[in-house]
C-alpha positions as CSV (number, residue, x, y, z in Angstrom):
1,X,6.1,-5.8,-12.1
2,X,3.4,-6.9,-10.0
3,X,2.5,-3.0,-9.2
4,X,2.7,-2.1,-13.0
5,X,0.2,-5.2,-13.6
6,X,-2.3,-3.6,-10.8
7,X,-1.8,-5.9,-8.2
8,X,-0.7,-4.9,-4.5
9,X,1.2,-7.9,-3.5
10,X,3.2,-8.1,0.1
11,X,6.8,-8.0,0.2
12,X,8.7,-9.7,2.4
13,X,12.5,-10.2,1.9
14,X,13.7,-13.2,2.7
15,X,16.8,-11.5,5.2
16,X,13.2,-10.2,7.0
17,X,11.9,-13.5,6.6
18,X,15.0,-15.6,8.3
19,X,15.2,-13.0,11.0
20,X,12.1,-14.0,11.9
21,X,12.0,-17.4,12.0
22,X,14.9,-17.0,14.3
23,X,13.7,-14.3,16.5
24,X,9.8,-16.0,16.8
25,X,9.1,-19.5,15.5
26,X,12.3,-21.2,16.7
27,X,13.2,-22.6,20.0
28,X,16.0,-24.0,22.3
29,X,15.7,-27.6,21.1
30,X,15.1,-27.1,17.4
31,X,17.5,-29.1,15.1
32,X,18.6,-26.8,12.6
33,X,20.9,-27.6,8.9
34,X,22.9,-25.2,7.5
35,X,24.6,-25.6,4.0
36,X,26.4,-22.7,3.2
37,X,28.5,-20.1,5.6
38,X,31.4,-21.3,7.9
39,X,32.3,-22.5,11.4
40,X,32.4,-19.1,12.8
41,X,29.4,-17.8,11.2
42,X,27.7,-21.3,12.4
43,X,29.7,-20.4,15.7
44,X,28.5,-16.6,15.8
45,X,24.7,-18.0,15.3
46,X,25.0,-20.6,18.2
47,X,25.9,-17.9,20.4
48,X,23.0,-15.2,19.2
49,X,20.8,-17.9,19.5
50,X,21.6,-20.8,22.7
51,X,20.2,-23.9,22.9
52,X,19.6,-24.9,19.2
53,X,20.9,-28.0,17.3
54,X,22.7,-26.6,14.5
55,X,24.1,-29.4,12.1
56,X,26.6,-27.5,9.8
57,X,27.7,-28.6,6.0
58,X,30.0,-26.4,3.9
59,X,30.1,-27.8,0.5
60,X,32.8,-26.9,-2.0
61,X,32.9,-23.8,-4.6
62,X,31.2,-24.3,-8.3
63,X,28.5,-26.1,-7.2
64,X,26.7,-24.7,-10.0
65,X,28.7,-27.1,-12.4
66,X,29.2,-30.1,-9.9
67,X,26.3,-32.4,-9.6
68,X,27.8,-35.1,-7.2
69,X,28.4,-31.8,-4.9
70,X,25.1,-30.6,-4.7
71,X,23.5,-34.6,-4.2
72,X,26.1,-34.4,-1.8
73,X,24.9,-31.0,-0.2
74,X,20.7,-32.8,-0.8
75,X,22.0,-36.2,1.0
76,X,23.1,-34.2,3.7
77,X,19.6,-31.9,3.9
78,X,17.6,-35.5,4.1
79,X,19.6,-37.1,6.6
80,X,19.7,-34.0,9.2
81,X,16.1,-34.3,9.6
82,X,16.2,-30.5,10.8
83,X,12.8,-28.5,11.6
84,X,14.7,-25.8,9.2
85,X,17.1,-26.0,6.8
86,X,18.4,-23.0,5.6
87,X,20.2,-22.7,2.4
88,X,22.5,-20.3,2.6
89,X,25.2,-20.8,-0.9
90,X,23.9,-17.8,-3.0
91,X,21.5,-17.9,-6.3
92,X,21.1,-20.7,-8.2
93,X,23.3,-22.5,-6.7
94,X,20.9,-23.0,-3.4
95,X,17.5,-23.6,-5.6
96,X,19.6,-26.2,-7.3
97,X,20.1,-28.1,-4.3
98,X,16.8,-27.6,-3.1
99,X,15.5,-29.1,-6.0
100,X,17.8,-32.3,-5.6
101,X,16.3,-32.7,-2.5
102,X,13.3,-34.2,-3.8
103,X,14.8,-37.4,-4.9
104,X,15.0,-37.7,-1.3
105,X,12.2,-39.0,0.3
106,X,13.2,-39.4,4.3
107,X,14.1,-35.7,4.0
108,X,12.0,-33.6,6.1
109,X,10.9,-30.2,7.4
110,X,11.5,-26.7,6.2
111,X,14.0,-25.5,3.3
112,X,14.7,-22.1,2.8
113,X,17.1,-21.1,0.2
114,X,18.4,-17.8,1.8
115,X,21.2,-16.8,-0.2
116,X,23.2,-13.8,3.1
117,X,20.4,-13.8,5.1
118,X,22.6,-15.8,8.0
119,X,25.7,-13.6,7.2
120,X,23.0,-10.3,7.9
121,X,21.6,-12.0,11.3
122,X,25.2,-12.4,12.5
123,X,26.5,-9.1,11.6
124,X,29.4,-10.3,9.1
125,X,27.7,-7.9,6.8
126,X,25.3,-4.8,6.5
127,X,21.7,-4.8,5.3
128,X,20.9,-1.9,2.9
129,X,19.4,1.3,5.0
130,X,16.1,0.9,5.6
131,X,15.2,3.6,3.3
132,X,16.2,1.8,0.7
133,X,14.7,-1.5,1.7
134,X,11.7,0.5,1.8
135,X,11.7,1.6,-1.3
136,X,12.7,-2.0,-2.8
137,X,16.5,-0.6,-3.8
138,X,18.2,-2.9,-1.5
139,X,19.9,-4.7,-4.7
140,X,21.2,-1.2,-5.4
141,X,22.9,-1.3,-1.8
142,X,24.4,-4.8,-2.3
143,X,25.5,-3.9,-5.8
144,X,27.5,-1.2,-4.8
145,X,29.1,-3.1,-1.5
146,X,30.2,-5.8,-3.7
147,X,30.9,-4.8,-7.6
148,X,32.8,-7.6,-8.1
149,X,30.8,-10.4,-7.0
150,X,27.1,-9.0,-7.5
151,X,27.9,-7.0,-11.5
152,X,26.4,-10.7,-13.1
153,X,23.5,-11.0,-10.8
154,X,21.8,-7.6,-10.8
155,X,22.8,-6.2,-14.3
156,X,22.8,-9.3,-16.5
157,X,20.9,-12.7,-14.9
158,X,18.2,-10.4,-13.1
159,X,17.3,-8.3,-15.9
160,X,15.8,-11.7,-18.0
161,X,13.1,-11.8,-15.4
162,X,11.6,-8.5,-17.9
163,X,11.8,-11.0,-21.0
164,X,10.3,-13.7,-19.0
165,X,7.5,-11.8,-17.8
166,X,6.7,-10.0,-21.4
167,X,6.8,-14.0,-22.9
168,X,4.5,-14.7,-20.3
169,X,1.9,-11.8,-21.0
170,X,2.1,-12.6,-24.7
171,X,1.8,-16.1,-24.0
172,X,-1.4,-15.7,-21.7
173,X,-2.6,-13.1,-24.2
174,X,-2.6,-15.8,-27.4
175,X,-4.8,-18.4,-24.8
């Protein structure tokens, strides 16, 4: 949309992104939250990457509907006083979180709401082929791997961005 607008914006995935901040910002020391994932990804990660403090917090399923779970999830972000907290229980799910967060104030550092990048770094599942990341298509590639679960996200909640975008042009258009 950006491109169509005239404006040459970067593009960095957030898989690309988490990779990273794994591979060049963190160290052996760093204390870092996970919600989302389980023991063996956490356990697959600890070995990639030696040294780190990972504090670990699986929440239950339907957190989109259950409010005390997703304080629950925030409580736990704010008391782990991680450098990075990574986010890691698909969309909206982990932006809702995030944004419970703020009625936190102790919490601290970095939260990243990274839906599979973790599951990516670890190998438990396949980025798209880099032709298609590099022609923005990755979507496409998860779509197809994953019918079932992805159908909703790519072909019925991602499309409104379009709506939201034209409501937005005719909104700036009337100032």
């Amino acid at each position: 949309m950006a491109r169509a607008r005239g404006l040459s914006l970067p593009v960095v995935p957030g898989s690309d992104l988490t990779l990273k901040l794994f591979e060049q910002v963190i160290r052996p020391g760093d204390r870092i939250a996970i919600v989302g994932g389980d023991r063996e990804m956490v356990a697959d990660l600890a070995g990639r990457y030696p040294g780190l403090d990972l504090l670990h917090y699986e929440p239950p399923m339907g957190l989109r509907r259950n409010a005390v779970a997703r304080e629950e999830a925030a409580r736990f972000i704010a008391e782990a006083h991680a450098r990075f907290t990574f986010i890691a229980v698909g969309s909206p799910q982990q932006e809702m979180i995030a944004g419970a967060v703020r009625a936190f104030p102790q919490a601290t550092g970095m939260a990243l709401c990274i839906g599979a990048s973790l599951d990516f770094i670890t190998g438990r599942h396949r980025r798209a082929p880099k032709l298609m990341q590099k022609l923005s298509i990755e979507w496409m590639h998860r779509l197809a791997s994953d019918p079932k679960r992805m159908w909703r996200r790519y072909l019925v909640e991602g499309p409104r961005i379009f709506l939201l975008a034209a409501r937005h042009r005719k909104g700036a258009a009337v100032r």
